[in-house]
Structures are given as structure tokens and as C-alpha cells.
Kinemage of the C-alpha trace (Angstrom):
@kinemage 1
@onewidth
@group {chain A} dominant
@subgroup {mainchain}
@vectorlist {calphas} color= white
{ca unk a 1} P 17.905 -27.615 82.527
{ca unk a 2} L 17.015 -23.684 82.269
{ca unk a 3} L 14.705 -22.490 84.891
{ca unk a 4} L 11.133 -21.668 83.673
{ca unk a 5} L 10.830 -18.074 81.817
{ca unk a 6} L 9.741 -15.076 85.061
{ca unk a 7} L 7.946 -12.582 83.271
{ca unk a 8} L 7.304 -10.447 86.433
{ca unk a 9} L 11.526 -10.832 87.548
{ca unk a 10} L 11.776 -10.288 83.847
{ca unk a 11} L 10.624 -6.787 84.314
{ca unk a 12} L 11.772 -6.129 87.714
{ca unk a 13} L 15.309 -6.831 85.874
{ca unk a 14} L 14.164 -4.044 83.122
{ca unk a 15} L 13.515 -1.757 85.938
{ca unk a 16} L 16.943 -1.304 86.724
{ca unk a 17} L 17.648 -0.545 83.140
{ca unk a 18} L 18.194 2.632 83.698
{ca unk a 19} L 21.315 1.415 85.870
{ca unk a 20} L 22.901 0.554 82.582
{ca unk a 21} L 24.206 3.343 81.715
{ca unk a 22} L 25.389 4.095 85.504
{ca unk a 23} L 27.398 1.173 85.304
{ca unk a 24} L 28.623 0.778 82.146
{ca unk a 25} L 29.430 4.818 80.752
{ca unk a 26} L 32.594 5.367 79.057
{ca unk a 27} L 35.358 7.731 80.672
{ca unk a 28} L 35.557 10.762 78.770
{ca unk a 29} L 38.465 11.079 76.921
{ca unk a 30} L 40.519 14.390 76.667
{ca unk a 31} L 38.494 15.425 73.606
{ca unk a 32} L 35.435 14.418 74.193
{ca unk a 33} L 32.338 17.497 75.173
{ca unk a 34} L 29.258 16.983 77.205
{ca unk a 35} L 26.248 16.784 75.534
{ca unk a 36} L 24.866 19.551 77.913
{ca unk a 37} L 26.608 21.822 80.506
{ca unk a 38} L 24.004 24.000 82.737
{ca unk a 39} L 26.082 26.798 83.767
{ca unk a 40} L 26.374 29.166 86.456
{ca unk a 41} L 23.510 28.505 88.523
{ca unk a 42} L 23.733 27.814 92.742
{ca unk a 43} L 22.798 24.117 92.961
{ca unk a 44} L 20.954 23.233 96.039
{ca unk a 45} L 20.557 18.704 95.917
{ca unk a 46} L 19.362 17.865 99.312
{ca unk a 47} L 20.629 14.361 98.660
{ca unk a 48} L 24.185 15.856 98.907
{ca unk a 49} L 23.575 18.529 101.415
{ca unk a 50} L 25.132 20.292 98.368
{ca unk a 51} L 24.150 24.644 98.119
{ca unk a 52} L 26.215 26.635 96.327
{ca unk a 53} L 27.574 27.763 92.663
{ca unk a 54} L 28.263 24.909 90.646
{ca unk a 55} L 28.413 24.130 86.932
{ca unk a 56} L 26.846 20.361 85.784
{ca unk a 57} L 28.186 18.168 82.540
{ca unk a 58} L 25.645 16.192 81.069
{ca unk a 59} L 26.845 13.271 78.596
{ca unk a 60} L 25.037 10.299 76.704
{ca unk a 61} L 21.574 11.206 79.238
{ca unk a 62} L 23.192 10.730 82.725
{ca unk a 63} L 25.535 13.378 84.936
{ca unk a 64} L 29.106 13.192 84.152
{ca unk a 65} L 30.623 16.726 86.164
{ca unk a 66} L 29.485 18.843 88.568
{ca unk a 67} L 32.167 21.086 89.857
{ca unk a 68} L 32.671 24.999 90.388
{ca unk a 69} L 33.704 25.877 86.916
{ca unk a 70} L 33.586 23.914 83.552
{ca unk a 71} L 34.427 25.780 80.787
{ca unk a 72} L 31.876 26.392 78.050
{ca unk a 73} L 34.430 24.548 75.044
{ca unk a 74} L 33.733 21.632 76.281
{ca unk a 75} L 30.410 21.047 75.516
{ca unk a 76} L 28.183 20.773 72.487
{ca unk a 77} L 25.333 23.002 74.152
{ca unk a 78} L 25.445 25.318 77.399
{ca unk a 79} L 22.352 26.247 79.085
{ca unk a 80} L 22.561 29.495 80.933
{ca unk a 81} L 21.538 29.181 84.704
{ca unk a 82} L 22.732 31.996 85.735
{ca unk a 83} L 20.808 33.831 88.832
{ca unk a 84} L 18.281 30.945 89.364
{ca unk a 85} L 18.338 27.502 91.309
{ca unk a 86} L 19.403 24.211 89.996
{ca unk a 87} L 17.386 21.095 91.814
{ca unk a 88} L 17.441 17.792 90.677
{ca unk a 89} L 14.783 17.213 88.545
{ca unk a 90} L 11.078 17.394 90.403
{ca unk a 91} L 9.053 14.403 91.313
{ca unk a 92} L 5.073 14.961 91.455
{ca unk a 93} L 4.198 11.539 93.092
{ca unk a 94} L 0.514 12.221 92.501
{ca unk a 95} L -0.407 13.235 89.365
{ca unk a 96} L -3.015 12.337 86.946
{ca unk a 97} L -1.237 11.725 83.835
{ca unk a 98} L -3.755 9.454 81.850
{ca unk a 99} L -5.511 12.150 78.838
{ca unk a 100} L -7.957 10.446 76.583
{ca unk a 101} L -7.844 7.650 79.321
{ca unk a 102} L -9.422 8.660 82.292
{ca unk a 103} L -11.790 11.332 83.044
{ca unk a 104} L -9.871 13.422 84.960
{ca unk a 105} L -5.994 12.976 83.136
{ca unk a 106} L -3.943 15.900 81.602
{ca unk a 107} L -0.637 15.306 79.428
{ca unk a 108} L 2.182 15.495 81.706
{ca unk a 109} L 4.284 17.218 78.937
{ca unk a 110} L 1.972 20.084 79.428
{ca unk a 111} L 2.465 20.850 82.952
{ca unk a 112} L 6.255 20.515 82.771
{ca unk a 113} L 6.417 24.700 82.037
{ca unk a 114} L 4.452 25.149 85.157
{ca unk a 115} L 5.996 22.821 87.244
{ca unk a 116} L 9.271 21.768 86.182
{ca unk a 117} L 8.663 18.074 86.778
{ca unk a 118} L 10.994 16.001 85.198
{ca unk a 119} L 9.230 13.078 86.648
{ca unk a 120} L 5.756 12.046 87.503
{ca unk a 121} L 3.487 9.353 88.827
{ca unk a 122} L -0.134 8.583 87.498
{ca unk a 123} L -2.414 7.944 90.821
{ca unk a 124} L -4.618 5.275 89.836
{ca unk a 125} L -5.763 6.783 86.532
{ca unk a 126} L -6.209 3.270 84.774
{ca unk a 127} L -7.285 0.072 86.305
{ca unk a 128} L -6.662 -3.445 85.063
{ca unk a 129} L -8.906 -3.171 81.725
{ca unk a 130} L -6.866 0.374 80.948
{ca unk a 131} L -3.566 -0.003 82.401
{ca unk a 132} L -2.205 -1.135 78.797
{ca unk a 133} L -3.671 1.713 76.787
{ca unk a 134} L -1.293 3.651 79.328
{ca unk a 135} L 1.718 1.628 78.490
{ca unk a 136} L 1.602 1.866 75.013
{ca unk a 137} L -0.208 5.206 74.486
{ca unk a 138} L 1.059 7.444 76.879
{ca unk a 139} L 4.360 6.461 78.417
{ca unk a 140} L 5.664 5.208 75.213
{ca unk a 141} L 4.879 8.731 73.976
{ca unk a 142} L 5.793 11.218 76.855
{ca unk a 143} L 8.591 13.185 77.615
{ca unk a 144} L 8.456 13.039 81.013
{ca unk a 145} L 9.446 9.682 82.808
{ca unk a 146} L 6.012 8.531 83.802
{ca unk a 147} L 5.028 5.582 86.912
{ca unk a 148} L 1.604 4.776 87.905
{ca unk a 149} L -0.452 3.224 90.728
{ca unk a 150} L -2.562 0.128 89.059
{ca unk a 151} L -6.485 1.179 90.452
{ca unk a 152} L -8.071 -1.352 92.692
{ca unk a 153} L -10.975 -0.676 89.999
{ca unk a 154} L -10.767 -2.311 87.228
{ca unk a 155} L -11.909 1.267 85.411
{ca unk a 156} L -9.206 3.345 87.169
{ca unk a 157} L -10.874 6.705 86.729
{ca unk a 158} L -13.389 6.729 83.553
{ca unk a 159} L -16.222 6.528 85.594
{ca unk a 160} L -15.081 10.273 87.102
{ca unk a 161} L -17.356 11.790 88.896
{ca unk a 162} L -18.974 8.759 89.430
{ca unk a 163} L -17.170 7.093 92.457
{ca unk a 164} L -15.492 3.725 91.137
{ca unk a 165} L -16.145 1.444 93.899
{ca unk a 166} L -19.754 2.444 94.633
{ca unk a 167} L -20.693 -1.132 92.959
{ca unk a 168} L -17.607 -2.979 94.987
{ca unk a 169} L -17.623 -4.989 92.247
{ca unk a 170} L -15.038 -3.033 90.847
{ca unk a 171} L -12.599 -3.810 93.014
{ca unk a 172} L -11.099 -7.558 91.354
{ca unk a 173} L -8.512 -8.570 93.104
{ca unk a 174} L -6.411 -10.794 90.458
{ca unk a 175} L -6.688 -8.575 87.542
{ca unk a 176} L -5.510 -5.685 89.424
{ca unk a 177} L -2.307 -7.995 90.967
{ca unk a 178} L -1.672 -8.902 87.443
{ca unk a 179} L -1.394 -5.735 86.266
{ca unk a 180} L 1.110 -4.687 88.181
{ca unk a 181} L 3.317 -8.147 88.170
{ca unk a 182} L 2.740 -7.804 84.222
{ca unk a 183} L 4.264 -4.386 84.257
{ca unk a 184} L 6.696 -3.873 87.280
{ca unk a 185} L 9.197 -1.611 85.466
{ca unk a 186} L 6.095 1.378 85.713
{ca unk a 187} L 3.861 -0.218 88.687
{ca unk a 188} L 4.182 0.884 91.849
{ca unk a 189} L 1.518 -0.988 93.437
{ca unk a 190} L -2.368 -0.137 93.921
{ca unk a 191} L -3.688 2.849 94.433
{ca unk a 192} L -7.367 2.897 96.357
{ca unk a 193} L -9.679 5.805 97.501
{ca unk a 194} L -11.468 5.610 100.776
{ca unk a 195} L -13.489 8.718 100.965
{ca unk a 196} L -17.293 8.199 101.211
{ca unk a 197} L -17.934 10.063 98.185
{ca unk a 198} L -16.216 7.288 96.117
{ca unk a 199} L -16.859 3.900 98.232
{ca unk a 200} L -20.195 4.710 99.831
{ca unk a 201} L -20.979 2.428 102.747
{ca unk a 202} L -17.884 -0.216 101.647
{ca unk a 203} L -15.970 0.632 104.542
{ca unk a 204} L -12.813 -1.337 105.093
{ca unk a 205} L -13.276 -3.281 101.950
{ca unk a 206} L -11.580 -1.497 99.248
{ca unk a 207} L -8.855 -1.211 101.207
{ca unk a 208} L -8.793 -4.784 102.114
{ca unk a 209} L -8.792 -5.607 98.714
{ca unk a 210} L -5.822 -3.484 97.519
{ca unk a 211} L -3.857 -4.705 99.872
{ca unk a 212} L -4.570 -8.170 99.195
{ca unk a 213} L -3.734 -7.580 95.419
{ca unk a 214} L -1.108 -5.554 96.051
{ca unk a 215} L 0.555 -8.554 97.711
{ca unk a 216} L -0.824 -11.158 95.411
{ca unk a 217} L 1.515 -9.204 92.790
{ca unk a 218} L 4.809 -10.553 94.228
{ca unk a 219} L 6.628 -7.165 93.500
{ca unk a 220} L 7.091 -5.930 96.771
{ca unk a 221} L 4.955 -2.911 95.782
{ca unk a 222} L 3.032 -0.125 97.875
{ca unk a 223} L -0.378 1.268 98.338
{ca unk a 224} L -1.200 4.647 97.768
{ca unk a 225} L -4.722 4.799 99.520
{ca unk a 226} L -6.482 8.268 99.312
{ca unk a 227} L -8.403 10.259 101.982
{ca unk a 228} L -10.692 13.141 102.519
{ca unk a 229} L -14.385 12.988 103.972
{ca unk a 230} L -14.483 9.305 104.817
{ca unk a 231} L -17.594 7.982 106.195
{ca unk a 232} L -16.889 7.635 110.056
{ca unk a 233} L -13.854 8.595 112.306
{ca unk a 234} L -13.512 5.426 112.925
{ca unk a 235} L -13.285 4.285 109.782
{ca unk a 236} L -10.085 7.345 109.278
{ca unk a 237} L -8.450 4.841 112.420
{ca unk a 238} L -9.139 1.719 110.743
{ca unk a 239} L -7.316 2.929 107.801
{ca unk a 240} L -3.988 4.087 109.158
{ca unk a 241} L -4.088 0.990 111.328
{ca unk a 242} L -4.352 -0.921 108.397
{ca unk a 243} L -1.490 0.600 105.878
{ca unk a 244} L 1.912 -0.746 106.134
{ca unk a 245} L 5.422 0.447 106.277
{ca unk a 246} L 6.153 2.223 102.857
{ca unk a 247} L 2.408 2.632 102.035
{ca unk a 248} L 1.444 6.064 101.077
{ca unk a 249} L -0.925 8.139 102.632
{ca unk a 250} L -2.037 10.797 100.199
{ca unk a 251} L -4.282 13.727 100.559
{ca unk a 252} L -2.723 13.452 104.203
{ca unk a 253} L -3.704 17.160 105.373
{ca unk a 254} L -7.240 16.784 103.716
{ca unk a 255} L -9.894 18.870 105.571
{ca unk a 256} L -12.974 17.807 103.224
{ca unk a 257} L -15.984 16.738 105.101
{ca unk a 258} L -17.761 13.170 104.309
{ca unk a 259} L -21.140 13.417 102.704
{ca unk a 260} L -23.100 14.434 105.780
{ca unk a 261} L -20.598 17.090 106.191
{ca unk a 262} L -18.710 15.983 109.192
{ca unk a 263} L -14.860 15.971 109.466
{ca unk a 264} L -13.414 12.439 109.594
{ca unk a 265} L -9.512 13.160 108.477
{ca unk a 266} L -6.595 12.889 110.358
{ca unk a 267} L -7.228 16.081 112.864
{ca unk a 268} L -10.493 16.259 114.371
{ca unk a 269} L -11.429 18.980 116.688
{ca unk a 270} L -8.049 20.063 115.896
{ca unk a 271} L -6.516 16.849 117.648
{ca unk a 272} L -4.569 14.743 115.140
{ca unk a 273} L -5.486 10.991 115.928
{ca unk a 274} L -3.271 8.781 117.717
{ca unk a 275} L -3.456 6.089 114.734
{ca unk a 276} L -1.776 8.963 112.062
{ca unk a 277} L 1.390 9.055 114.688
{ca unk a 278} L 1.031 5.497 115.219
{ca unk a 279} L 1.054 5.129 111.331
{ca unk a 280} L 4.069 7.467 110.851
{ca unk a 281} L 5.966 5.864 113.576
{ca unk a 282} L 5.450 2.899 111.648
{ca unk a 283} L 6.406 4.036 108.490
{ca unk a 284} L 3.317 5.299 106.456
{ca unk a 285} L 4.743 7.341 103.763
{ca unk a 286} L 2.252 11.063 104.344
{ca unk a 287} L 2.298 12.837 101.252
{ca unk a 288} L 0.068 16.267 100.384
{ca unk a 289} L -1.899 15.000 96.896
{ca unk a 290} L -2.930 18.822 97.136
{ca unk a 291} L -5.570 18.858 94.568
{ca unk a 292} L -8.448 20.976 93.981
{ca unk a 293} L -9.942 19.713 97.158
{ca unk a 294} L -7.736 17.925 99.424
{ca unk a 295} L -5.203 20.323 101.295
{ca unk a 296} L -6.451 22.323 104.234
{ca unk a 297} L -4.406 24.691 106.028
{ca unk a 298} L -5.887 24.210 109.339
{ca unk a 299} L -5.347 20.441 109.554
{ca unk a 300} L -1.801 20.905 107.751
{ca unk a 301} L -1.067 23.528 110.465
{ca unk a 302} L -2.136 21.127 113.536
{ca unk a 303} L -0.769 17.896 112.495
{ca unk a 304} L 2.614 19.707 112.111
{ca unk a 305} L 1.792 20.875 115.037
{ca unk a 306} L 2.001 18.368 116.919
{ca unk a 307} L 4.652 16.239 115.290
{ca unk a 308} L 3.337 14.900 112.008
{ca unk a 309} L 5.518 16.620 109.346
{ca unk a 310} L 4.688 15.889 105.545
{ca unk a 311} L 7.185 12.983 103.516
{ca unk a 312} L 6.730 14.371 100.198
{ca unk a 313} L 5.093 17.425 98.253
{ca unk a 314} L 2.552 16.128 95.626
{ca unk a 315} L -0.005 18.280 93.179
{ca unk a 316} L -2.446 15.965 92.774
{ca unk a 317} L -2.977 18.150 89.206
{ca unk a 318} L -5.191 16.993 86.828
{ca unk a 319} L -7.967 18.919 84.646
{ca unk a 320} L -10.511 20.177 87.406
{ca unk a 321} L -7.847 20.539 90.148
{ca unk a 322} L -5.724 22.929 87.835
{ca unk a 323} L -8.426 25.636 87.754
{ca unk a 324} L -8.996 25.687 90.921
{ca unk a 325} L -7.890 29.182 93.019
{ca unk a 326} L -5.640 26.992 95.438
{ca unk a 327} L -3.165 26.573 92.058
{ca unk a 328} L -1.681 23.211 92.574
{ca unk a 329} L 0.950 22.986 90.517
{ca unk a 330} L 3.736 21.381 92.105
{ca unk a 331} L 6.117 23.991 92.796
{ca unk a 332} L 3.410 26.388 93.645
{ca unk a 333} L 2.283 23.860 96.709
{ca unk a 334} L 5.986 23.872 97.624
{ca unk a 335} L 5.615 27.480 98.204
{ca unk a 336} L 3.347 27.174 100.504
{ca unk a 337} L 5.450 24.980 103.021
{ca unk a 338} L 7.963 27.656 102.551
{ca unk a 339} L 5.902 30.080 103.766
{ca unk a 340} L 4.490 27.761 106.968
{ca unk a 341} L 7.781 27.490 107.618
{ca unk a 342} L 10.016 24.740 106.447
{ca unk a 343} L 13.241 25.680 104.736
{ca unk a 344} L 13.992 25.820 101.296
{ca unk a 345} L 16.349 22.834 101.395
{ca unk a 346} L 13.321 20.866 102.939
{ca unk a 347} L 10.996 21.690 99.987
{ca unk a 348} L 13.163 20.777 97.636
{ca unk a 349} L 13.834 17.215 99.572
{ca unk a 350} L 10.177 16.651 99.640
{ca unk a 351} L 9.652 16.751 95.724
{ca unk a 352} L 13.416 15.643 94.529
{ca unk a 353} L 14.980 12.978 96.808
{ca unk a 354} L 11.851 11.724 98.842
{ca unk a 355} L 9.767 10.939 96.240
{ca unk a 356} L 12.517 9.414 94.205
{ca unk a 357} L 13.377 7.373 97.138
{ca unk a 358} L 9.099 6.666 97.568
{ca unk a 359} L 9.056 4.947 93.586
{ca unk a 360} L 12.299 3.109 94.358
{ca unk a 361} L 12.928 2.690 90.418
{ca unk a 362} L 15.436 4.676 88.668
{ca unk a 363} L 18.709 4.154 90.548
{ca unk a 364} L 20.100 7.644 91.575
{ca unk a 365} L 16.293 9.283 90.469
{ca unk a 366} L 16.424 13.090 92.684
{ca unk a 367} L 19.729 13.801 92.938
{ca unk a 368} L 22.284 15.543 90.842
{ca unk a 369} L 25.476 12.688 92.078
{ca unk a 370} L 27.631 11.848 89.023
{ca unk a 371} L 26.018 8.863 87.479
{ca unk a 372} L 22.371 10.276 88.558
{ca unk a 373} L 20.514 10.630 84.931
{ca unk a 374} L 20.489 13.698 83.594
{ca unk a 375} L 17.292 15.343 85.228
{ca unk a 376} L 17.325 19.172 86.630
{ca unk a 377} L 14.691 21.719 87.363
{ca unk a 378} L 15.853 25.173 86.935
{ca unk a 379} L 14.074 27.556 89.200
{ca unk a 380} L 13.616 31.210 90.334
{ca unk a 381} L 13.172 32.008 93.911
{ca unk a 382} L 11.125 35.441 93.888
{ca unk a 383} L 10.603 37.888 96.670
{ca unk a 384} L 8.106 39.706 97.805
{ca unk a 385} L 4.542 39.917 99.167
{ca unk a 386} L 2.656 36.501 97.778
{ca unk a 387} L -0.899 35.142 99.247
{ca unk a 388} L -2.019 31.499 99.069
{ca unk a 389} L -5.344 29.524 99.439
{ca unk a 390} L -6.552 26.344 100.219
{ca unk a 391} L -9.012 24.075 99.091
{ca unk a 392} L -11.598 25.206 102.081
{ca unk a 393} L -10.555 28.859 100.883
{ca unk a 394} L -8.589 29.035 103.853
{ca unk a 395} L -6.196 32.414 102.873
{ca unk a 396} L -2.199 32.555 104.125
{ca unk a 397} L 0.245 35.480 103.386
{ca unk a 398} L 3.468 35.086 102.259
{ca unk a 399} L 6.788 36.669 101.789
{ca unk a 400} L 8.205 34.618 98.624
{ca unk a 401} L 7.823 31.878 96.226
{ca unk a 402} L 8.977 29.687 93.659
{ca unk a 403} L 8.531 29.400 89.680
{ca unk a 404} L 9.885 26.844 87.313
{ca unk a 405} L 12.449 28.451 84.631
{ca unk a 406} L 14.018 25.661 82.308
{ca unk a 407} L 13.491 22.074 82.608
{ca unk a 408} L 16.398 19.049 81.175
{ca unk a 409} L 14.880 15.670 81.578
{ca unk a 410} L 17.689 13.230 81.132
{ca unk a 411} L 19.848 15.331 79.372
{ca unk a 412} L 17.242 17.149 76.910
{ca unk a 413} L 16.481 20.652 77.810
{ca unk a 414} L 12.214 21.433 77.468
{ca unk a 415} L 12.703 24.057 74.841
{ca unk a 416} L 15.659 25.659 74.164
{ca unk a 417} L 18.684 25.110 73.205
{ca unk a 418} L 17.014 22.134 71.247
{ca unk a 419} L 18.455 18.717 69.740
{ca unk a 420} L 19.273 17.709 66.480
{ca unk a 421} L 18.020 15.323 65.451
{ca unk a 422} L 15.319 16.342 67.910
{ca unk a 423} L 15.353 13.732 70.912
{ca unk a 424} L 12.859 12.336 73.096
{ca unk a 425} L 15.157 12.507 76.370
């Protein structure tokens, strides 16, 4: 007798698809090219602990070679690298990928020359009556490998800048665990936001609720719960009490004030609170979510001050936030933990390797290991005087940054030299 049909271990199985070709690649033969070779660039992979002047074969959308020299005859196209960086591709694990969809979303295929993000996650942009329109619509139809947070709210973001939980009601607890046992391969769990501006006097609640449907789903997933002005410091407490290992704390270095203007983030009176340590000893994932209003230099400078270092760099981009002064396009915010300090081989951990191991879908997602799909981020590293702001218009100086150059997403360069036929990845 066959055991009765899984569709949510049906689709945890077609998450590892992209293990497929890991497994199951031919060996090239003696005359067969790469599909791609980027040449000539210095290679920095974190995962590896690998800097230094290498040459990478692409073939059939995953990495076949990296050594120090592979000559150009033996492959179909070569993409110059020559004087800039080669990273694994980025990952922007808060992003608001959802156009037409939500209020706020912007095509990720459009921010890829600005960012070089190869990958990127939609936080909470559709809820349980949307999440499907996303599916099909969107990720069906982007370039860039796209994930999402399912929205406690079963509206995700239309309502923007209406908060979505000011009627609770919202918040359903079994559509929004269905959603994300219905589509595993691309859910990550359920993203919530807790600042008073959104929730109102809900408190705990939302939270609660997330959580509960989060776990209701049966996929092992996460929580990606925002911050920034919640209503009480004790409520900020409550929170990181509340989030478990893995869970993701975004906005983390948030400095905006709740609706009666008082600060109620993680550093208050310049003291970060025992229950963020607490929570990072634990295992809270604390990742920027920059944004147009959620990344303060003072609280960023405090809490790393006293022992709370960021997991992963995030931009938090979407239509409002990209027009803001504070520029938070992904590798722009990764120039400013250069400059307070962190090395370049950290930056590049926090939006490669981190936040590939944070989604936990793509086998071998943020590095450049043979087998790894075919993702890089070509960058420049310039010198020279640069100055930065924050969302609170707080102004730092700086001595250099970095810029996306050339972007290959799974084997397919963004631009130049194209496919034919032209290819999706």
C-alpha cells in the first residue's frame, strides 16, 4: 500500500532541486568548453577563506573550475574581470520584491545594476490571499532567484502606509501556515512587524501569532519579525525573549522612535538591553533591513560596541526606501560597515555566505566551491574620500567603497556577453 500523497514534503523534496545538477553533472570531457569563464579577477569567497587571482568555469548553470589560469579556448564566452573583485553572488535577505503586488515592491531585476544581487528575499510583501500572485507572476518571471517571508497578514503589504495589523484581524493564523506548507520550495517562514506604527496597541500578539503559524506549517521555517519604534521598552524585551534560535531579527540597529517619539529599540540610553545579548547568545539571527528608516548609526555603533555584531547585511530596498539620502542599496550599506570598521572579507560574508546559510535552500547558495551554481557579483573596490548617512541623518566619513560591475546569476551574465538563444539563468 503507497503512503498517502505529502504535498508540503513534496515541495520540501523540490527545494533541493537545485541539488540535481550538483549531484548528477557530467565530467567534462577533453573537448568539451564552459559555458562561461570569468577571467582574471582576485576572488575573495569567505566560505573558502579563498583571496586571490583566480579564473572560474561555468558549465550547464553550476561552477565547474576555479583555478589560477584557464585558458580562454576553452570556453564558449569569457567575461573580463580583470582589476575588480569576484564574490559569490550577493544575497539581499530583505528586500521588497513584490511590484504590482504590494504597495511598496520594486522588480528585483531592476536593482541587480545597483546592487549586484544575484539573489533576493521578499520580506513579507504578500500575505496568504497574495502569496500566489507572487508565485506565478513574479518568481516565475524574474531573473533573479527570488524567496519570500509569507506575512502574518493576510494582505502582506497592500494596505502600505496603512499598518496591516492595526485591525488584528489580519493576522489568521491557518491561512498564513498554509501558505507556506503549500509553497516550501520559496517560503521561508512568516515575516511580522512589531513597531507601533503598524500594530498599534496589539502588543505581543502579532508576534504570538506568527510564531504559532509559523509552526503550524510543519516546515521547520523561521520568523523574520521587524523592529523600529515599538510601543514600550518592554515590549522591545518581550520580543527578543520571545524569538527563537534561527529567527531573524531585522531592522536590528533601528533608532526610529515609537509614535510618542520615545526610543524603544535595542540600545536605549545608549545601553543595549540584556534580552538582545540574551537573544544572540541564543541564536537570533540580527540582520540590518537598512531601509529608508531603520538603520541608525548611533545604535549600530553601541551595540557593536558592546558585543552585538550584525549576522547579515540586508537593504531593505523597495520604492520609498530607494530615494532616500541614506542610499540603501545593498552594496552601498556594505560600505558602510567597511568604513565602521569590519574587514572587507567580513562584508562580503555578511551578504554571500550568511545569508545563504540564513534561507537554507539552494545547496552550496554564497559560495563559489565547484558544484556551487553559477552565481558571482563582480565588483570594484574604489578609493578615496566617501561620506555616508543614516536614516536619523546621522553623517559618517569614509575612506572607500564598493560598486557593483557585472552580475552572472547561475551562469548568465546581466548584460553582456549575452546568450543565444537568450536565457533566463
Amino acid at each position: 500500500m503507497h503512503a498517502p500523497f505529502d504535498r508540503r514534503r513534496f515541495l520540501l523534496a523540490l527545494s533541493a532541486a537545485g541539488a540535481l545538477p550538483l549531484v548528477a553533472r557530467a565530467a567534462m570531457g577533453p573537448n568539451d568548453k564552459f559555458d562561461l569563464l570569468i577571467k582574471g579577477g582576485e576572488v575573495l569567497d569567505p566560505s573558502q577563506n579563498l583571496r586571490g587571482r583566480r579564473d572560474i568555469g561555468i558549465r550547464n548553470g553550476v561552477i565547474e573550475l576555479v583555478q589560477a589560469d584557464i585558458p580562454e579556448d576553452r570556453a564558449l564566452k569569457v567575461l573580463s574581470a580583470s582589476g575588480r573583485l569576484v564574490t559569490p553572488g550577493l544575497v539581499d535577505l530583505h528586500a521588497h520584491t513584490f511590484p504590482y503586488g504590494s504597495a511598496i515592491g520594486i522588480p528585483a531585476d531592476e536593482l541587480v545594476p545597483f546592487q549586484g544581487t544575484t539573489t533576493a528575499v521578499s520580506a513579507g510583501d504578500a500575505g496568504a490571499n497574495s502569496f500566489a500572485a507572487y508565485r506565478r507572476f513574479i518568481v516565475a518571471s524574474t531573473r533573479t532567484r527570488l524567496y519570500a517571508f509569507v506575512h502574518i497578514a493576510n494582505i502582506g503589504l497592500t494596505g502600505f502606509p496603512v499598518g496591516e495589523l492595526f485591525n488584528i484581524d489580519f493576522a489568521q493564523i491557518e491561512p498564513a501556515a498554509r501558505t507556506v506548507a503549500e509553497n516550501a520550495d520559496i517560503a521561508l517562514g512568516i515575516k511580522v512587524r512589531m513597531s507601533e506604527n503598524v500594530i498599534a496597541q496589539h502588543g505581543i500578539e502579532p508576534l504570538r501569532r506568527a510564531i504559532k503559524a509559523v509552526e503550524m506549517s510543519g516546515t521547520g521555517g523561521k520568523i523574520m519579525c521587524h523592529i523600529g519604534g515599538v510601543e514600550t521598552p518592554q515590549l522591545m524585551s518581550q520580543i527578543l525573549d520571545l524569538l527563537r534560535p534561527r529567527d531573524i531579527l531585522t531592522h536590528c540597529y533601528s533608532g526610529a522612535p515609537n509614535v510618542a517619539g520615545k526610543f524603544t529599540n535595542i540600545v536605549q540610553d545608549g545601553k543595549l538591553l540584556p534580552a538582545a545579548m540574551e537573544a544572540k547568545k541564543r541564536g537570533v539571527h540580527f540582520d540590518i533591513g537598512h531601509g529608508g528608516g531603520s538603520f541608525d548609526y548611533t545604535v549600530a555603533e553601541a551595540a557593536i560596541a558592546q558585543g552585538l555584531s550584525p549576522d547579515t547585511i540586508s537593504s531593505d530596498m523597495h520604492v520609498f526606501s530607494g530615494n532616500t539620502p541614506g542610499m540603501p542599496f545593498l552594496t552601498w550599506v556594505m560600505s558602510k560597515f567597511l568604513n565602521m570598521g569590519f574587514t572587507l572579507e567580513q562584508v562580503v560574508a555578511m551578504a554571500t555566505i550568511n545569508s545563504a546559510r540564513a534561507i537554507d535552500r539552494l545547496p552550496k547558495l554564497g559560495t563559489l566551491q565547484i558544484g556551487a551554481p553559477g552565481d558571482a557579483t563582480l565588483l570594484e573596490v574604489v578609493e578615496g574620500p566617501v561620506e555616508f548617512v543614516d536614516t536619523r541623518n546621522n553623517k559618517r566619513s569614509g575612506k572607500v567603497f564598493i560598486r557593483p560591475a557585472q552580475t552572472v546569476a547561475a551562469g548568465i551574465v546581466f548584460g553582456r556577453p549575452y546568450s543565444a538563444p537568450f536565457s533566463v539563468r
